[in-house]
C-alpha positions in Angstrom: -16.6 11.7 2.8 -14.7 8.9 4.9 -11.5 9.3 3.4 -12.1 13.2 3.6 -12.6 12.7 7.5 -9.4 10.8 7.8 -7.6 13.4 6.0 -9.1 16.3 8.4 -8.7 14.1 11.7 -4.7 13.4 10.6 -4.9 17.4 9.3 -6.2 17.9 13.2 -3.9 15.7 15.0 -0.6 17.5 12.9 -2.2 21.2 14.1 -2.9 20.0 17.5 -0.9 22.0 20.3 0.1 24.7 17.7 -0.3 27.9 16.9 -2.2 28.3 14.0 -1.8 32.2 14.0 2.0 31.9 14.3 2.2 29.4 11.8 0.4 31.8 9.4 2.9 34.7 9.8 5.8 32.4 9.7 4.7 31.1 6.1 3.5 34.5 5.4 7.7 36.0 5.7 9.0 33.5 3.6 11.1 33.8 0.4 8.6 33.2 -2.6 11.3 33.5 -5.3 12.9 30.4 -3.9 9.1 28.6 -3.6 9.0 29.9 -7.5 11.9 27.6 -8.0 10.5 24.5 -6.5 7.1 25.0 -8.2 9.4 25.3 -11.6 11.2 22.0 -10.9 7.9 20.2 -10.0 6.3 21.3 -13.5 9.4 20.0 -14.9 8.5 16.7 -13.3 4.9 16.7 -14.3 6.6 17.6 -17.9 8.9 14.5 -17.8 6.2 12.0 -16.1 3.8 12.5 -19.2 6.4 12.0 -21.5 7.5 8.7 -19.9 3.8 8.0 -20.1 3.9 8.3 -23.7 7.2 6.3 -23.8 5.0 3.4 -22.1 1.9 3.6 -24.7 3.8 3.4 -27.8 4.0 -0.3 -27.4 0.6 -0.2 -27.7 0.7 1.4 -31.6 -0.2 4.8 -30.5 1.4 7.9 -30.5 0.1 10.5 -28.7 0.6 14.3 -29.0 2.8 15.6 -25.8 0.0 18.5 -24.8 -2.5 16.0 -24.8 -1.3 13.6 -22.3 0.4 16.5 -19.9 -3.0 17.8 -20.3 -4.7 14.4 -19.1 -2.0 13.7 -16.3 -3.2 17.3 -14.9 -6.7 16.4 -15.0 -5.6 13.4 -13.2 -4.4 14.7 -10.6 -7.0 17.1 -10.2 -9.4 14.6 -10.4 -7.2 13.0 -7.2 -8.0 16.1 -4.7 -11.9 15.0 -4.6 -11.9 11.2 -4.4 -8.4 9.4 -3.8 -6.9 7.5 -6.8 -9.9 8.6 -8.9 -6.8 10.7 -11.0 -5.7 7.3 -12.3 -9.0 6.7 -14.3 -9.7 10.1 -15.2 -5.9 10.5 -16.7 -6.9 7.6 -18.7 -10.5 8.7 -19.6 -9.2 11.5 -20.7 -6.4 10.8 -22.7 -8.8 8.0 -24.5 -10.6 10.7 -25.4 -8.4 13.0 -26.7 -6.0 10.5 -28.2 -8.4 7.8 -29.6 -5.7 5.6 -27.7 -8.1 2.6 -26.0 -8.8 2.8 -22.2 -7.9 -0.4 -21.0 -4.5 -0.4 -22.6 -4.4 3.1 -21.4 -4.9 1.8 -17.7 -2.5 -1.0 -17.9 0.2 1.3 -18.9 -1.0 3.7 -15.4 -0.8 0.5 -12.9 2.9 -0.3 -14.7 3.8 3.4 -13.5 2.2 3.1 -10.3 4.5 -0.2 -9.6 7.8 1.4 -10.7 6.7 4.5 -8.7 6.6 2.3 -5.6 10.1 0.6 -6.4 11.9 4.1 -7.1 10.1 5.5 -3.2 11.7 2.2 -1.8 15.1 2.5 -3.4 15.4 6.1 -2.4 13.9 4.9 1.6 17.2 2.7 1.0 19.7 5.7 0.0 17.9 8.0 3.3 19.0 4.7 5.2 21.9 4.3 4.5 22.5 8.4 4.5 20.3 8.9 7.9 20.0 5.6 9.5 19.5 6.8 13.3 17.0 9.5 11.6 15.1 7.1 9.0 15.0 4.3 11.5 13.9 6.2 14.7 11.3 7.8 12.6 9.8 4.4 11.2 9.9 2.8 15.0 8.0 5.7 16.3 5.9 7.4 13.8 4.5 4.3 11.3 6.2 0.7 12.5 4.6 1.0 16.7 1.1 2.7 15.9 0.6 -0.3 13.2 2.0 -2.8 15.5 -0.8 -1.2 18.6 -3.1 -1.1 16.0 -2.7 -5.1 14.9 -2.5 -6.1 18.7 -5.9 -4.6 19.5 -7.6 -5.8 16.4 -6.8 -9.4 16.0 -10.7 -10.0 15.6 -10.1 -8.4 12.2 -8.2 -11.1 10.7 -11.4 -13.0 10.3 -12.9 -10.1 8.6 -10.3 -10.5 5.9 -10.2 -14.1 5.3 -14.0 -13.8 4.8 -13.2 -10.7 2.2 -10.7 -12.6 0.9 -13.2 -15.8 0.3 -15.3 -13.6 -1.3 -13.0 -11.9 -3.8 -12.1 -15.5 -4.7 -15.8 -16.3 -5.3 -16.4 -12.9 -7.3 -13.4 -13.7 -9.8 -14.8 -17.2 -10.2 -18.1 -15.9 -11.0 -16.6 -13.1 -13.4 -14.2 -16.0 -15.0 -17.1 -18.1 -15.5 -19.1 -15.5 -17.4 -16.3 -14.6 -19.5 -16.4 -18.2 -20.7 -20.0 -18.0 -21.4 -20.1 -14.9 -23.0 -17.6 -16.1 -25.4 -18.8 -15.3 -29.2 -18.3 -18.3 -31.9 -17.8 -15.0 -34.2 -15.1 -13.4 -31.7 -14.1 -12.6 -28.2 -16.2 -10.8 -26.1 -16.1 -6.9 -24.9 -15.1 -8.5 -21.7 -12.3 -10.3 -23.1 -11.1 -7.5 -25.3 -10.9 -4.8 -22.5 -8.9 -7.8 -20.3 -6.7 -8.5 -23.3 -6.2 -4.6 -24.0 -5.6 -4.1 -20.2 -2.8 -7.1 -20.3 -1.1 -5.3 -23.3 -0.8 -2.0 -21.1 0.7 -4.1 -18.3 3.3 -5.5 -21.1 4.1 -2.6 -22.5 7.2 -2.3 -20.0 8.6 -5.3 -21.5 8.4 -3.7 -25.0 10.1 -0.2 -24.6 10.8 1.1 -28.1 13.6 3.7 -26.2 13.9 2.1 -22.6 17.1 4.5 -22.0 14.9 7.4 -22.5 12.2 5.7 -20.1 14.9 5.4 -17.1 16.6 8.7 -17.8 12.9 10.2 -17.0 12.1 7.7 -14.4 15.4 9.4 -12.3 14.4 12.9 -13.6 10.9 12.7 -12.3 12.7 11.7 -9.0 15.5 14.0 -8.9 13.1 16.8 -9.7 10.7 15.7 -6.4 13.8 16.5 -4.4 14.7 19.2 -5.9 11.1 20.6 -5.3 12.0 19.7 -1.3 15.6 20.8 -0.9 14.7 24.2 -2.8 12.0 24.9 -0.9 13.6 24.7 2.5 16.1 28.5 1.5 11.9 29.9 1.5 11.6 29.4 5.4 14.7 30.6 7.2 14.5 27.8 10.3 14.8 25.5 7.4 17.3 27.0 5.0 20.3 25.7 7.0 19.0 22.0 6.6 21.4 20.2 4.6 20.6 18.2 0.9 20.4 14.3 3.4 17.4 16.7 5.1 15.9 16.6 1.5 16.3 12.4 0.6 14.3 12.0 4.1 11.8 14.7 3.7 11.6 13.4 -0.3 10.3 9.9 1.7 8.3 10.3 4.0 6.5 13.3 2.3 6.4 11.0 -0.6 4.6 8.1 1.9 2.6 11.2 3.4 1.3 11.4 -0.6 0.7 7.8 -1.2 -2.1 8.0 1.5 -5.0 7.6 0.8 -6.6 10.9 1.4 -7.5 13.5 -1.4 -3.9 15.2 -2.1 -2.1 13.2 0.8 -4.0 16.0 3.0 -2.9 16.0 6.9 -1.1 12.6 6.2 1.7 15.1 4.2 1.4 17.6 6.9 1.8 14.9 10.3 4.6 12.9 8.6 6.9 15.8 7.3 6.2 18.2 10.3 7.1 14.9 12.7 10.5 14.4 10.2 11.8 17.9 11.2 11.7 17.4 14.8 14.5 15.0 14.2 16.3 17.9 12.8 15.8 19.8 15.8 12.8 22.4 14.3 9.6 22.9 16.5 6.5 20.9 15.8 5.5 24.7 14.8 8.7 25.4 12.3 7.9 21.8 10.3 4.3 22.6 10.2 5.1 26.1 8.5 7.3 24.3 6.1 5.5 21.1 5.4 2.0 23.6 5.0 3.8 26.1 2.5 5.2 23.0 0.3 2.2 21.3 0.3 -0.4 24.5 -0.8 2.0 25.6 -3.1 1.6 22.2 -4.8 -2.1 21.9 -4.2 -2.9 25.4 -5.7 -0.6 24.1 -9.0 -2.5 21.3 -9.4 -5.8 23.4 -9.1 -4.6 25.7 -11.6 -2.9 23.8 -14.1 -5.7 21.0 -13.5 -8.7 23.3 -14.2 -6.6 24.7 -17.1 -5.8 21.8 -18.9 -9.5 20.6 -18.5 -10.4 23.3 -19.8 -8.2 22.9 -23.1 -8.7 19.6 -23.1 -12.7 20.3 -24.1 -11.5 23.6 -26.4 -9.6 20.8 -28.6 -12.8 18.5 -28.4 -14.6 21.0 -29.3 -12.2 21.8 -32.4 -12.5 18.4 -33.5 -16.0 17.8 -33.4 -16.3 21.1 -35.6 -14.0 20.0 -38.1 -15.6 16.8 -39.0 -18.5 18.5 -38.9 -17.4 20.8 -41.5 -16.2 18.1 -43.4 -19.4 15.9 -43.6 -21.0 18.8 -44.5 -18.2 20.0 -47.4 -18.8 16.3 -48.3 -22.7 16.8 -48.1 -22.4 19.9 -50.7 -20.4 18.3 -53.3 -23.2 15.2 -53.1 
């Protein structure tokens, strides 16, 4: 409920001032065969990021089927629109599942993709730099850099706060440590140690790319397809179909910051960051909103649908399975 109340305030602060009603006709005139496109390209990426997920688990020993772990990373991110990074467990849980392929590794494998994710946004934040420094750099100063900077000044006191939470993470990992070398079986290691050992094997499996090509081909696809999904969308909105292809790199950052927030679905963070990006590209608070709002329900509403879909045929093959050994044991039962 907090983080849903952050998303709403930021959701209020982007919408404050504007029209709403305006806003609403604008989006309601534009160009859906070009917002078809950039919904195509961003299924494409979704394609390509489960594949690369696969790429990372076969280090592990497994193998599993394509439709399964789309299906998962859908659920995933389904999963993410009610409670912020809860997508990366249920991805997991899911494909663990459906797969037989071990949680833990599974998860390692997720934080690995999660790290590269965060060097790929700061290598293209370099290209939009070097493309649209005054832009980029203005932007930082005034939108994310000065409100941080206020926010540190007036809340020194907090330091405290987090040397104490600090001590006590310290203390926690001690006591965890501690157990796990009590818990220790003469016969084996423990559950504990085997879920850490299989969640360290996920985290390695980047160093053990069977195709690593393959891996950075889709690493740049997944990317390339995120700005296509931008730069295609803006020829749906005619205030923004005259914004050229560097308009794309620095609405492909800062919307991608606006999605690492965390909120459920990068909610009003999205919305604030790329309607405040436009302005630099001399569109009304109004004319971003429109845009930034069509992008970002056309993406929500995919994920809905393709996220309740994919659950849905994610239990139809459980279901499947469970019948089939069932009619096996019971073949097996007969001929007893």
């Amino acid at each position: 409920m907090i983080l849903l109340s952050i998303a709403l305030g930021l959701l209020y602060l982007a919408f404050k001032g504007v029209d709403i009603r305006k806003t609403a006709e604008e989006i309601s005139q534009a160009n859906f065969l070009w917002l078809a496109a950039s919904i195509g390209v961003s299924l494409i990426a979704f394609v390509s990021r489960a594949y690369r997920w696969n790429l990372l688990i076969e280090p592990l020993g497994y193998r599993p089927r394509l439709s399964s772990t789309i299906y998962s990373l859908m659920v995933g991110y389904l999963a993410n629109l009610a409670v912020p990074r809860l997508g990366e467990v249920t991805r997991c849980g899911s494909l663990s599942r459906a797969e037989n392929v071990p949680f833990n590794g599974l998860l390692g494998t997720v934080i690995i993709e999660r790290i590269i994710d965060v060097i790929t946004l700061l290598i293209c934040l370099i290209l939009t730099a070097l493309i649209e420094y005054d832009r980029l750099g203005n932007f930082l100063m005034d939108s994310i850099i000065n409100p941080v900077k206020e926010r540190i000044n007036t809340s020194l006191h907090s330091l405290v706060f987090i040397v104490i939470s600090i001590l006590i993470l310290v203390f926690l990992l001690g006591i965890i440590l501690w157990f796990i070398r009590k818990s220790r079986q003469s016969t084996g290691e423990s559950k504990i140690l085997t879920m850490i050992k299989g969640l360290v094997d996920g985290l390695l499996s980047i160093g053990q790319l069977k195709r690593p090509m393959l891996f950075i081909f889709h690493s740049v696809l997944i990317w390339v397809m995120y700005f296509f999904m931008a730069y295609l969308a803006f020829f749906a909105l005619p205030v923004t179909s005259g914004l050229s292809w560097s308009a794309g790199m620095f609405i492909l950052v800062v919307g991608g910051m606006g999605m690492a927030a965390p909120v459920q679905g990068g909610i009003g963070a999205y919305h604030l960051l790329v309607s405040q990006g436009l302005i630099l590209y001399g569109l009304s608070q109004q004319d971003g909103l429109a845009f930034a709002t069509l992008l970002h329900t056309s993406q929500i509403l995919v994920v809905i649908f393709f996220g309740a879909l994919s659950f849905l045929l994610l239990l139809l093959a459980s279901k499947k399975s469970t019948d089939d050994i069932a009619g096996k044991d019971q073949k097996q039962n007969t001929y007893a």
